[in-house]
C-alpha positions in Angstrom: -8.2 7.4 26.5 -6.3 7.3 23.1 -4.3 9.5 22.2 -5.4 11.9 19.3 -3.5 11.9 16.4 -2.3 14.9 14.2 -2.7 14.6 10.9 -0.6 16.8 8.4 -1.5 17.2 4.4 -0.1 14.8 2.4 0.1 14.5 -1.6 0.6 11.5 -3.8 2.0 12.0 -7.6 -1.0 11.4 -10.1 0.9 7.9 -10.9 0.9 6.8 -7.3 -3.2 7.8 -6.8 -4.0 5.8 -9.8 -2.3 2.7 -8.1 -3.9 3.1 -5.2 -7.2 3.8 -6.3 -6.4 0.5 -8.3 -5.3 -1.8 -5.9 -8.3 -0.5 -3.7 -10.8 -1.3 -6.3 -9.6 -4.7 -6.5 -9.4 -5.0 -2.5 -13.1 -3.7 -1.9 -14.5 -6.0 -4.5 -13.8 -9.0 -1.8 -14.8 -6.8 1.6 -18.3 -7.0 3.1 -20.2 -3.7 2.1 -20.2 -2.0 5.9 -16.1 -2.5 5.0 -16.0 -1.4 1.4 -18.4 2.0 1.9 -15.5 3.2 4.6 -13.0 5.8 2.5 -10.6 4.9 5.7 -11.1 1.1 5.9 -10.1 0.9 2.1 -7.4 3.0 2.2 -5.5 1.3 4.6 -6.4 -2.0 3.2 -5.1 -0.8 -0.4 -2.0 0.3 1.5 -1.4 -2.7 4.0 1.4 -5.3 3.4 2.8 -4.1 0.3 0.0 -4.8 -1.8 1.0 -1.9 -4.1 4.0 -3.8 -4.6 2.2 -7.5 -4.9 -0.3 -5.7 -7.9 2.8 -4.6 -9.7 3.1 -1.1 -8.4 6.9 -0.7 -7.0 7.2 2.7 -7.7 4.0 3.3 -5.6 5.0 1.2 -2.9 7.8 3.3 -2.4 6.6 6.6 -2.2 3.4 5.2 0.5 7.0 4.2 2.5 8.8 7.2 2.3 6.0 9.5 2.9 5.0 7.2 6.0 8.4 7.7 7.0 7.9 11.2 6.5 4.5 12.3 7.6 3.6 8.9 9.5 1.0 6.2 8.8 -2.2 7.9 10.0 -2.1 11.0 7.9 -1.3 8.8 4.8 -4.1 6.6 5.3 -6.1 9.8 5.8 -4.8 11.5 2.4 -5.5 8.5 0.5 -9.1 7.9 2.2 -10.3 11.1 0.5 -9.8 9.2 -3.0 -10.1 5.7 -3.2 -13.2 4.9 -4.8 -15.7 3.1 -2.1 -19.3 1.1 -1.9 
């Protein structure tokens, strides 16, 4: 059985949402729709591999990785899932 994770409230500066939101419009435009209509599966795509940084948002990039180091990967993903814009 997997272990449940608990998630704790995270926030993103307005700057930092944009880029996100960004970089996962640009993502979801190649995923299949079942991909692109998941909030969660776009999220962590838009912040996987340092694609904030690859689109030209440093400054982004490094507040995803100090908040991850902070509040953890699952609970960013979830913060940013309730934003990014989906299929």
């Amino acid at each position: 059985m997997a272990k449940k994770v608990k998630l704790v409230p995270v926030e993103f500066t307005p700057e930092t949402k944009r880029a996100i939101c960004d970089v996962a419009q640009y993502c979801a435009q190649d995923m299949e729709y079942e991909y692109a209509s998941d909030p969660e599966v776009v999220a962590e795509t838009a912040l996987d591999a340092g694609r904030l940084r690859s689109n030209g948002y440093e400054a982004a990039q490094l507040e995803v990785e100090r908040l991850c180091k902070e509040f953890g990967w699952p609970s960013v993903c979830a913060a940013a899932a309730k934003f990014v814009p989906s299929a």
